[in-house]
N, C-alpha and C positions, 0 to 999 in steps of 0.2 A: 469756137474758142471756149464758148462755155464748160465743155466737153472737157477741155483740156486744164481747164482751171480747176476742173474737179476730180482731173487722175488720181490725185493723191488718197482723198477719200474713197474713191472706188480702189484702188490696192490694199488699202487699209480694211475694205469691206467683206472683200474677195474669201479669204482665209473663213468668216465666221458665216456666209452663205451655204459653204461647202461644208461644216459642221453642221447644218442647220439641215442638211440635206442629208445626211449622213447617220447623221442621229436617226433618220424616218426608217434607213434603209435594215432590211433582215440579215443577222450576224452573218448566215452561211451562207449569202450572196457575196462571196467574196472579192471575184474579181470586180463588181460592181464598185465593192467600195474602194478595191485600187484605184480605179480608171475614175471616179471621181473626185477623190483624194490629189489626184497626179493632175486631172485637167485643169482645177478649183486653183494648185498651185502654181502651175504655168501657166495661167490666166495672169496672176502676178506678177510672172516675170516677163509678160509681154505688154503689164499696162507701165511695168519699169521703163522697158526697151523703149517706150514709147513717151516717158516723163521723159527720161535721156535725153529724145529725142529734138524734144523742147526745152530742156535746160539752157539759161543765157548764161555761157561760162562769164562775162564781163560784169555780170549782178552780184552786187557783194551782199544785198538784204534776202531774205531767204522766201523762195519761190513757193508758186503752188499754196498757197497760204489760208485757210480756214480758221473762219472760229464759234463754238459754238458755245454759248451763256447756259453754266452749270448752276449757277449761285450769286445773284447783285448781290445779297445779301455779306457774303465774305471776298465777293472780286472775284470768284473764282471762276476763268472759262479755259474752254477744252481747246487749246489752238494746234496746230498743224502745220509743219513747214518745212523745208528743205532744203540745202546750199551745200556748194560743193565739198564741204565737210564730209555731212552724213549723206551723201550722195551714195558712194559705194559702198556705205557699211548696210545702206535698204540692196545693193547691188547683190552683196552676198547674200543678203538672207532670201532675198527671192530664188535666186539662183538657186544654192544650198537644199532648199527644203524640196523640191522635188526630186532633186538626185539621193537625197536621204528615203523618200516617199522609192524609187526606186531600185536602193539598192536593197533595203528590207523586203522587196516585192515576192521571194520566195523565204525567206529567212525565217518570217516573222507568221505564223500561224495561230498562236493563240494569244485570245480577247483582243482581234487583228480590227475589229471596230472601234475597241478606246485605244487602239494604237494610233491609227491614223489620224483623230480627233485632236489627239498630243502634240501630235504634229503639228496639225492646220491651227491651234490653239499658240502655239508656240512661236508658228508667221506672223498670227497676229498680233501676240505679242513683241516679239523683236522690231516690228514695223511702228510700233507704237511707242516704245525706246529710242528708235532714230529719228521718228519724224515730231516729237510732244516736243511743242514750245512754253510749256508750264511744269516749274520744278514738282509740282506737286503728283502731277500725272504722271510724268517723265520716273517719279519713284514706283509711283505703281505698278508701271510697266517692268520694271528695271526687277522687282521682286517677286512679282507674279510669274517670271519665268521659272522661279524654282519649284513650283510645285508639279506643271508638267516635266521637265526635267526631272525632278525627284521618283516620278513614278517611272518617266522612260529607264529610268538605272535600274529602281528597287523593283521594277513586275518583271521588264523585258530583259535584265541585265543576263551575261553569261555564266555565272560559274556560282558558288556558294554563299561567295561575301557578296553581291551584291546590294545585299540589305546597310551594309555597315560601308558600306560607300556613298551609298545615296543618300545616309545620315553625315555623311564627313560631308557632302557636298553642299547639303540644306544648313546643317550648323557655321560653318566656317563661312560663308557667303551672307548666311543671317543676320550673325552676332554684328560684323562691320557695318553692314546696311543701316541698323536701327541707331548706328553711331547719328545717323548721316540724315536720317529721318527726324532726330530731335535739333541739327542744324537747319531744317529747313522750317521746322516751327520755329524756330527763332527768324530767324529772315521773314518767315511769314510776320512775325508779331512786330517787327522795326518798321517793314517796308508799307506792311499791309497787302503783298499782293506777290502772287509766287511765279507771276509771269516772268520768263526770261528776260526778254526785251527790257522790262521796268526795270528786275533787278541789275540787267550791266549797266545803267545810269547813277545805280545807289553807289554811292560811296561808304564803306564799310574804313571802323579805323582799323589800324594797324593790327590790334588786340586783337576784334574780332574777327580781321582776315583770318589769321595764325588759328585760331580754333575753328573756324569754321573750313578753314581750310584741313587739317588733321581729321574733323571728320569726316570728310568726302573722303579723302586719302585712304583711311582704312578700308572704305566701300568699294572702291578703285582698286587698289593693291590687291585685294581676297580675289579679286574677277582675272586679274592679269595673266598669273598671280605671282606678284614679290613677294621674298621671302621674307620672315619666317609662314606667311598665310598661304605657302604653293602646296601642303599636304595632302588636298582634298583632289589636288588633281591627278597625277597617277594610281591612285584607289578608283576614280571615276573612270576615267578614261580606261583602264583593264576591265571594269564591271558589267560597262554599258555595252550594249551590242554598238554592232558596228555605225548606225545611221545615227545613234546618239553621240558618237564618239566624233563622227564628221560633226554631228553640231556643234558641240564643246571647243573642239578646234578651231573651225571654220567662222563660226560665230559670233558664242557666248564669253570668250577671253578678248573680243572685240569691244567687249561694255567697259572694262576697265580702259583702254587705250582711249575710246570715246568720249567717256566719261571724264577723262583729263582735260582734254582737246576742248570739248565743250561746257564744260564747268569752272575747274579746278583753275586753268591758265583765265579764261577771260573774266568773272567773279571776283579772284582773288589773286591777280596780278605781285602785287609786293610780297604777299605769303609764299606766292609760286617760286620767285628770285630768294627767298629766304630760307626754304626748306631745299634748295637746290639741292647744297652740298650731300643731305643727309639721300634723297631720291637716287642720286650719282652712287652713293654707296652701297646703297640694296642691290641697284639694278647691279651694279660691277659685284656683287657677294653671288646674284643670286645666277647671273650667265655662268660668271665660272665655276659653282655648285652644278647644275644644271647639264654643263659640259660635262664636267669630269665622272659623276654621279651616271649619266646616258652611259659610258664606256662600261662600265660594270651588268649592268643590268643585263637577264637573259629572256625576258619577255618582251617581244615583238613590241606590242601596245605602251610597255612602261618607256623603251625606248624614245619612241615617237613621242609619247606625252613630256620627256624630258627636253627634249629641242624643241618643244613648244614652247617650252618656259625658258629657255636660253634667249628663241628667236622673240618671244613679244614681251621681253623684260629689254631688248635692242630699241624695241620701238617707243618705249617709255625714253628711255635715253633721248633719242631723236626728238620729243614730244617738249623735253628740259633742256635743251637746246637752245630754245628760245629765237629762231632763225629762220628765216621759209625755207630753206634746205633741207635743215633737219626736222622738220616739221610735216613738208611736204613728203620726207624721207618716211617719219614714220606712218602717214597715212597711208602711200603705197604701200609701206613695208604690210602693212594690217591686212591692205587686199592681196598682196601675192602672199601671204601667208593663210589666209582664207582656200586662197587657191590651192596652194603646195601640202600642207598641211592636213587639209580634207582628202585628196589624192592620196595620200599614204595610209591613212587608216584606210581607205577603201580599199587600198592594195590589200592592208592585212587582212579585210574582211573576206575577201577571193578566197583567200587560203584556208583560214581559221571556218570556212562555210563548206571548203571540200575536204580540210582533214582532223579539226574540229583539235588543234593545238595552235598556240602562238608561241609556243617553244624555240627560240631559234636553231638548238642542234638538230631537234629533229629533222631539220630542211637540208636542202642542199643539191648542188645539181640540177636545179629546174630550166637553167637555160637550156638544154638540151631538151626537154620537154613540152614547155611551155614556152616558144618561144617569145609570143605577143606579152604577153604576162610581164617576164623578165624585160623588154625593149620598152611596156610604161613605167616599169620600177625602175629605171636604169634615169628614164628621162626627170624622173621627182625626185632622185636619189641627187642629182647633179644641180636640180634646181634648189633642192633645200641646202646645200653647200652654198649658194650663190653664185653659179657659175655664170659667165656671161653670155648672154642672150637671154636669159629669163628673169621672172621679175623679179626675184630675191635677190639678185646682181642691181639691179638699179634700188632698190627698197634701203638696202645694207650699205651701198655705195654711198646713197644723199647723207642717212641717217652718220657715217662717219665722216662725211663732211663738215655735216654740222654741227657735230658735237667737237669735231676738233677745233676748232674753232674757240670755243668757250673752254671744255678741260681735256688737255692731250693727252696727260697718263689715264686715264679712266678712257679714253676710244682706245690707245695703244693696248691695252689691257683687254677689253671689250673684243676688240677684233683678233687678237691672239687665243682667244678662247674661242671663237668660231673658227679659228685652223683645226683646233681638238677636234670640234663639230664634225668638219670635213672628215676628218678620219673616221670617227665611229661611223658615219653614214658612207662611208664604202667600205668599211669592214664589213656593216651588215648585208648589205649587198651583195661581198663578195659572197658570204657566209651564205647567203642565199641561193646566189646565180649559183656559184661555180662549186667546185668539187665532186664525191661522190654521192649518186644518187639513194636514200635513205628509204629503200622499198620495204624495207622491214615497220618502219613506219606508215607509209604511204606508198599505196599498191597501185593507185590509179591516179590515173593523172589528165587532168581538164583543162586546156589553155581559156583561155577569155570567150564566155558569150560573146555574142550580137547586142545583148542589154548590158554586157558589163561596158563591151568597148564604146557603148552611147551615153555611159554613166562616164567616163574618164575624157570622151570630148572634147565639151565646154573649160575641162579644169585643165586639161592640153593646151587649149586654144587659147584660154584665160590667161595661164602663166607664159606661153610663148609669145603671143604677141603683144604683152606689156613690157617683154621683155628686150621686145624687136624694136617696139613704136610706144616706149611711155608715156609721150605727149597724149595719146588718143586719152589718157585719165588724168594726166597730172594738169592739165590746160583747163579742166573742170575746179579744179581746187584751188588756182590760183589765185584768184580772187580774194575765196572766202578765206587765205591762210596772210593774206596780206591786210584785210581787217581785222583778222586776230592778233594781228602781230599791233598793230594801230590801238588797239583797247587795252597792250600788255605796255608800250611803251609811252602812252600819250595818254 
């Protein structure tokens, strides 16, 4: 049991061993540094499988728990913990970063040693984001992402702008953060101590909920991202190769929904109910922007990154709901979009890797071709609409329950702009599957490796069977969204 009390720190460790080993290894041993890159991260996601495994869904105080004394001097300690919250959002990051370590696996050729580094840097950090029981930490982590991120864009990205992407992504994500950094020196200087647990017992007045709450807000929003702060994101997501784009997706817009969920709502409960109205209205500015905006565009990638910010501007909605419905709605909604979401950039990266455009006219006609290709684009194509049986049908489902609930034109609105959704994402489809074949473009034609089809898997198996059997995740979060809801009302 000792063992088991200490998985948390051993996944948290996993990540900076395999750099530590990585670093010793010679640049042009390369497959070397795959195979240790890829073990070093499924190592993670098997001491997950294995926290999971241990998890007491009926504990509402947060598992797995460590602390280690950085500073008597200022109160400062490093803690460690875990509850059905941020359960799945450590689920995706372990998961994520080996199929990202994978799909680069031919892609990615040069300075392929500080690539994979970036990576196993990046576990560690996202793991440190979900599981820091101290605001102070909890920032460090949450900021220090940007700098591997910044190089995955600006060394590895695809095409020319990449350099002015990976600056739209460090600046715009920046500038909000340091809002959010000068609120928690203040909380430090009231409370004296930036431990979580301490601060949901402080009582903030009204005043200072309202700005303290605004600053996190901006930090939040830049990450999601609501608008006006979603600019950074289809410059990024077109720039970055493919394994950075699964991340940004899959991941890294999972800080802002988080970041609400665990700070924003249980901290500053009366500011939360007070800025409602104004939260209701981005999100409703920013899906129907997001919608109608996708329908025009002719780049594969800008596409996809626009139903990003449709679909987790939904889940902010579910989040101000205030409701275990919509609450529970928008944390599912976070993992099957982790799931769905990731899948589709990988889709484009198939293509964009054997004909080196994301054009959409160029395409066309690949079902005849390609037929495995076209049968997992068809099944992510139906799952990002919400179809039912997969998770984006239950994720979308709660999150409209629960927001009708509290404001009805704003879901009736909400969900009439993911009919639009539906549409462009079978247009693009069609545009893809069917028609005539575009040989003048593209002369050869390659359906799915053996390592593509083991790369789409898990994100198969992910979004289908939460979509069959929701309970197997949402019985984990029960608990912990029923305390949150107890510190929002009580």
């Amino acid at each position: 049991m000792v063992f088991i009390n200490k998985i948390l720190s051993f996944i948290f460790l996993f990540p900076i061993i395999g750099i530590f080993l990585i670093s010793f290894c010679n640049p042009r041993e390369k497959r070397l540094l795959k195979l240790l890159s890829l073990n070093f991260s499924c190592i993670s996601f098997a001491g997950f499988l294995v926290l999971w495994a241990y998890f007491d869904k009926i504990e509402t105080n947060f598992q797995f728990t460590q602390q280690f004394l950085i500073s008597p001097l200022f109160n400062l300690n490093f803690s460690i913990g875990i509850d059905g919250i941020s359960l799945f959002f450590l689920l995706l990051t372990t998961l994520l970063i080996p199929i990202c370590i994978l799909a680069s696996w031919n892609s990615i050729t040069s300075n392929l040693k500080e690539f994979l580094i970036a990576f196993l840097f990046l576990d560690f950090l996202l793991i440190g984001v979900f599981c820091s029981l101290d605001l102070l930490f909890f920032y460090v982590f949450f900021e220090s992402i940007l700098i591997p991120m910044f190089l995955i864009i600006g060394v590895w990205g695809s095409r020319e702008r990449k350099m002015l992407a990976s600056y739209y992504f460090f600046l715009y994500t920046l500038v909000g953060s340091v809002v959010m950094l000068l609120a928690i020196i203040y909380m430090f200087i009231q409370v004296g101590s930036t431990d979580y647990e301490t601060l949901l017992i402080c009582p903030f007045t009204m005043f200072e909920q309202k700005f303290l709450w605004l600053a996190f807000f901006f930090s939040f929003a830049s990450k999601v991202p609501m608008m006006p702060f979603h600019l950074w994101l289809p410059e990024a997501h077109v720039e970055a190769p493919t394994s950075g784009s699964v991340l940004l997706a899959g991941i890294l817009l999972k800080l802002g929904s988080y970041g609400f969920v665990r700070f924003s709502l249980p901290l500053f409960p009366n500011a939360s109910f007070f800025f409602a109205p104004l939260v209701y209205t981005i999100v409703l500015g920013s899906v129907i922007y997001a919608s109608f905006t996708a329908i025009r565009q002719t780049d594969f990638k800008r596409i996809i990154a626009y139903t990003s910010i449709a679909h987790m501007n939904l889940v902010v909605l579910g989040i101000f709901s205030f409701n275990v419905i919509g609450l529970e709605g928008a944390i599912f909604q976070s993992l099957s979009h982790g799931f769905v979401a990731s899948a589709l950039f990988l889709i484009i990266g198939v293509v964009y890797d054997r004909y080196k455009t994301r054009i959409v006219k160029y395409y066309g006609g690949l079902a005849t071709v390609m037929p495995i290709y076209i049968s997992v684009f068809l099944f992510f194509t139906v799952a990002n609409i919400g179809f039912p049986g997969t998770s984006s049908f239950i994720g979308e489902f709660l999150i409209f329950i629960g927001s009708f609930k509290v404001n009805t034109e704003v879901t009736f609105l909400s969900a009439f702009s993911m009919v639009i959704g539906g549409g462009y994402s079978l247009w693009l489809f069609n545009r893809i599957a069917y028609g005539n074949l575009k040989i003048q473009y593209t002369k050869k034609f390659l359906d799915l490796s053996f390592r593509e089809v083991v790369i789409f898997m898990p994100l198969f198996l992910g979004s289908l069977i939460s979509g069959i059997y929701p309970n197997l995740f949402l019985s984990s979060i029960h608990a912990s969204v029923f305390s949150l809801l107890e510190l929002l009302y009580f």
